[in-house]
N, C-alpha and C positions, 0 to 999 in steps of 0.2 A: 484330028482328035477333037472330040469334045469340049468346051470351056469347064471348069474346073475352079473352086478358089483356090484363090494364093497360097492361103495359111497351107491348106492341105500340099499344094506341090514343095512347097519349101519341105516340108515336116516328110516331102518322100525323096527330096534330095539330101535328108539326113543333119538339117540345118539344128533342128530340134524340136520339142513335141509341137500340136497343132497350138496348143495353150504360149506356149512361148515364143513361137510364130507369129502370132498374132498381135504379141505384146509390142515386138521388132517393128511391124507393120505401124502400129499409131503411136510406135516413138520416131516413125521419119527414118527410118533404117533402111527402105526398100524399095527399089526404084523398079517400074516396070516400063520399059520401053524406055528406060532414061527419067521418067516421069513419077519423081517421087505421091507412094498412095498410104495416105493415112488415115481413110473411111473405109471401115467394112460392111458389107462384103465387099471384094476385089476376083471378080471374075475373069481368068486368062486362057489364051490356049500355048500350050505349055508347045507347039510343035512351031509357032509364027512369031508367038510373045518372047522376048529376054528380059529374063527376071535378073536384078543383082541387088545382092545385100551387101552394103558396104563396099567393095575393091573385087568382090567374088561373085562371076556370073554362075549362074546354077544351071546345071544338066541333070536331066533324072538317072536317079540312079536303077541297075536292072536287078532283078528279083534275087538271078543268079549269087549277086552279090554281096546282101544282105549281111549283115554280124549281128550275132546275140552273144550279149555275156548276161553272167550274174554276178555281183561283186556284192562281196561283205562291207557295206559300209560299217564303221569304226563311228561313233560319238565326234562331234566336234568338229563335221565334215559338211561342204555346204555342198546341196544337191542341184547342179551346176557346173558348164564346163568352165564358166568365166567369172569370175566375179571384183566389179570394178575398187573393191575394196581390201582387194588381196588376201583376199582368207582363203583358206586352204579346201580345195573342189575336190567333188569326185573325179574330175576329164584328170588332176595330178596323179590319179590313182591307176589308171590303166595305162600305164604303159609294156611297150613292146609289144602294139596292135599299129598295125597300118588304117584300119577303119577308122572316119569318123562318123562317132557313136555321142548318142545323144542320152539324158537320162530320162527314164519312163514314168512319171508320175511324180508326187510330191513323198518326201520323207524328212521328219524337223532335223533340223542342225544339230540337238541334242536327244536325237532319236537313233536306233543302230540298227540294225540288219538286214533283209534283202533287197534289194535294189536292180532293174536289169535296164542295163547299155543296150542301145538299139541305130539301129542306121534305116529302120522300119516304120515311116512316119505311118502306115495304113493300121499296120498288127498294133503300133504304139498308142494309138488313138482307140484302138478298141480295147485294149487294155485298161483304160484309163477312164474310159467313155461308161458312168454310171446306166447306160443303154444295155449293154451287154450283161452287167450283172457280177463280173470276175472277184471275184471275195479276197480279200486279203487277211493273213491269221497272223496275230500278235499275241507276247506275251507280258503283260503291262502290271505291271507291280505301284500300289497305291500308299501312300499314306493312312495308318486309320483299319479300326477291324472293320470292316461293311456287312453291315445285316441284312438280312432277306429282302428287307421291304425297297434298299438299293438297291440290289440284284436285282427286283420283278421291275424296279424302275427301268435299267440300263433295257433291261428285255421289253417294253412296252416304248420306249422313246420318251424325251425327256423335248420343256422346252428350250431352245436357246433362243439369245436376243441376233439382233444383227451382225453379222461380221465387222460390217467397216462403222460401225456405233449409232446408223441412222435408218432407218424402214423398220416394216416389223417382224417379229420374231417370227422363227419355223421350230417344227417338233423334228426330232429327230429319229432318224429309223429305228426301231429295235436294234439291239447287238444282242448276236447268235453267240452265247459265254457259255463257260467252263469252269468253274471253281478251284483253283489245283491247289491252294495253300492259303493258310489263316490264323493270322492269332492278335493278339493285342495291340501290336504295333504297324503291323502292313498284312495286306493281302494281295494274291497274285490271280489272276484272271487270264483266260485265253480269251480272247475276242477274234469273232470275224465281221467281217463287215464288206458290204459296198460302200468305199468310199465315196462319198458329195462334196466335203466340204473343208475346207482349210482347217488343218486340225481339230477334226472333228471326236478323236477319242478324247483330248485331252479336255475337251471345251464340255464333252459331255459329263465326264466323271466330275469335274469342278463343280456341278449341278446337283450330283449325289454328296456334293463339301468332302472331295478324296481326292488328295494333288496326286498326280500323274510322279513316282519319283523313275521309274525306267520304262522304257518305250523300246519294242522289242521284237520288229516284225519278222516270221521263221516262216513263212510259208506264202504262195503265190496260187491261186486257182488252184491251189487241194495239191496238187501233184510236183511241182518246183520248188525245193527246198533248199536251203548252206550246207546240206551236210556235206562234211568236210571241207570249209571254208571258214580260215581263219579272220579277223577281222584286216579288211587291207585288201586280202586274196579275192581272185574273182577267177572263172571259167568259163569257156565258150556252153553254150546250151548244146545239147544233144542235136541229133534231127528227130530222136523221137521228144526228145521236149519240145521243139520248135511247132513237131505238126499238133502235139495235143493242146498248145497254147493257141492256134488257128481253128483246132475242132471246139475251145471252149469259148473261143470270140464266135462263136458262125450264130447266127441269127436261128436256126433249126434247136443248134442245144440251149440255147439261152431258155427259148421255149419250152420247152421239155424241162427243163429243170425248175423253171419260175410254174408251170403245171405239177409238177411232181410236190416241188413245196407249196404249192396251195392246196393238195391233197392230201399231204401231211398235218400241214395247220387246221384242215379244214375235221379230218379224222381225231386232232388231237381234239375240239372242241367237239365232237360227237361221243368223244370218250368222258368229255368233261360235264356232258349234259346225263348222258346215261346214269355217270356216277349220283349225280344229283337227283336222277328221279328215282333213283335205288336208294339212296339213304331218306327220301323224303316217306317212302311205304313202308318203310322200315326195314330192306332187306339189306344182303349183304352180297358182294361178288364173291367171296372167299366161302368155304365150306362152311356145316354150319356148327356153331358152340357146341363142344363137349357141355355131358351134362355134370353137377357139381357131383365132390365125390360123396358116396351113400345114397346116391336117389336114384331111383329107374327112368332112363328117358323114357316119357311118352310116346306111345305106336304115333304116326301117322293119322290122319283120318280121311279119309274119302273123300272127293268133293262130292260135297251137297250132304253128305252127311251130316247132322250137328255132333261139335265134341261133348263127347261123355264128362258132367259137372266133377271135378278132382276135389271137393267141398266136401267134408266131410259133414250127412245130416244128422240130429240130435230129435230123438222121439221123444216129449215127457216123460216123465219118472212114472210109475206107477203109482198109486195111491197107498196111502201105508198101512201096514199090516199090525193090528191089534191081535197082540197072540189071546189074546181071549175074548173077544167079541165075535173077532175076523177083519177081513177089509174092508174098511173104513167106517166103521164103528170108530162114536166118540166117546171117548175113555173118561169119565165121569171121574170130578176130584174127588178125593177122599179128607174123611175127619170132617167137621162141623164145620172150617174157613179154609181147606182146601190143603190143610196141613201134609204133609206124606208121611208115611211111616217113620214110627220112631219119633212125634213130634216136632217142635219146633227148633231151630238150628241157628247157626252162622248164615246159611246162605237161605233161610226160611221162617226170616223173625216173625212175632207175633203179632197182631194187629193190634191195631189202638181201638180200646174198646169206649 
């Protein structure tokens, strides 16, 4: 057989993920050939090499063999078969399985629901492996009413600083959200996401100033859900769960899916340009304006036609009519100072002589 790292063969003897593997390895936990290695990589051949962690030599395990559950993690549960501080693990939660089963990914200690057991370091690893793409859906309930302008944030990425306090910051991916609830005191959000980074929902909403108060993951790769799983409770996975979890890790659909969503994004912003060059001419994509009530819509007009002026034109008056001269005859004052009939008046004093 071919050489191999370490981390991966351990993580397919069911030790635990490749990430936790690894940690074993440069804490001195793992001897190969009797020969404790604590630089990685560690290149073995798994058919010549004997690996042993701790008191336990390792034999691969065969495919046939494989276990998958899903277990409702419960609040208050550390993601973990061992923990040297004796808090209470997920490994205390499955019992009545003969497999040992490892957990798949990270989920916080004060964070609750789907979680899957595996003894599959390969499926686990792509699982988990930001490479493959696998989205995870949560329903995260915030502190705070959040307005638009944090929603287009959480959807554009946001930046964070360092994880461990020292190098510099990275932006953070878009989250694919949902709105399902809101009002003055909290708002609830569906996120999906490809996970990267150490609590990375909770680290991003703190960004938008919205504390994280429930954390609440209900869905795995679209298709693997708790329904009907109480918190505590867990179930073997189907086989048709098992193979659509393999057809959504396979390198062909990652493909095809990260194309399809750039033909999406790429179509939404053709939609978003269009509309822009439609309001900028002034038109509209919708039919067009009724006319108001009492006025006749305007026909159409040709192209190349010009439209007929709806300006109403105004001719001169005519010149005026002297019923006894005729028109435009100047009607000569009458009396000696231009007096009218009947003399002098109110509205026709006499002049200063």
């Amino acid at each position: 057989m071919m050489n191999i790292r370490l981390q991966k063969f351990m993580a397919d003897c069911g030790i635990a993920s490749r990430r936790k593997c690894e940690e074993l390895i440069t804490q001195g936990q793992v001897r190969v050939n009797g020969e404790i290695k604590t630089t990685l990589p560690v290149l073995i051949d798994p058919d010549s090499d004997q690996i042993t962690v701790g008191e336990q030599v390792l034999e691969p395990i065969k495919q046939e063999t494989h276990a998958y559950y899903l277990l409702h993690k419960p609040k208050g549960v550390l993601v973990t078969n061992h923990d040297p501080a004796d808090r209470k693990t997920v490994g205390e939660l499955m019992t009545g399985i003969t497999e040992r089963v490892f957990p798949v990914g990270r989920l916080d200690m004060d964070a609750r629901g789907l979680l899957m057991m595996t003894n599959d370091g390969e499926l686990a690893h792509r699982l988990t492996h930001p490479r493959y793409g696998v989205e995870k859906t949560y329903v995260v309930r915030v502190d705070g009413r959040m307005g638009a302008d944090a929603i287009e944030r959480l959807r554009k990425g946001v930046w964070l600083g360092p994880e461990q306090g020292t190098g510099p910051g990275v932006k953070s991916e878009g989250f694919r959200l949902r709105l399902l609830a809101r009002d003055r005191h909290d708002t609830v959000l569906e996120v999906r996401l490809v996970e990267r980074k150490n609590r990375e929902i909770r680290r991003v909403l703190a960004r938008t100033g919205h504390k994280v108060r429930d954390l609440f993951r209900v869905a795995m790769a679209e298709k693997i859900t708790l329904k009907g799983l109480e918190p505590g409770q867990f179930r073997r996975l189907t086989e048709q769960e098992v193979a659509w979890l393999r057809k959504a890790t396979s390198a062909d659909f990652h493909e095809q899916k990260r194309a399809a969503t750039q033909t999406w994004f790429e179509n939404k912003e053709m939609a978003k340009e269009r509309r822009r060059i439609a309001a900028e001419a002034g038109q509209r994509r919708s039919t067009p304006d009724r006319p108001a009530a009492g006025r006749t819509p305007i026909a159409p007009v040709a192209p190349g036609k010009p439209r007929a002026s709806t300006k109403r034109r105004f001719s001169p008056a005519p010149p005026a009519m002297d019923r006894k001269f005729g028109p435009g005859a100047r009607r000569l004052p009458q009396g000696k100072f231009g007096r009218g009939p009947g003399g002098f008046g109110k509205h026709n004093p006499r002049p200063g002589r």
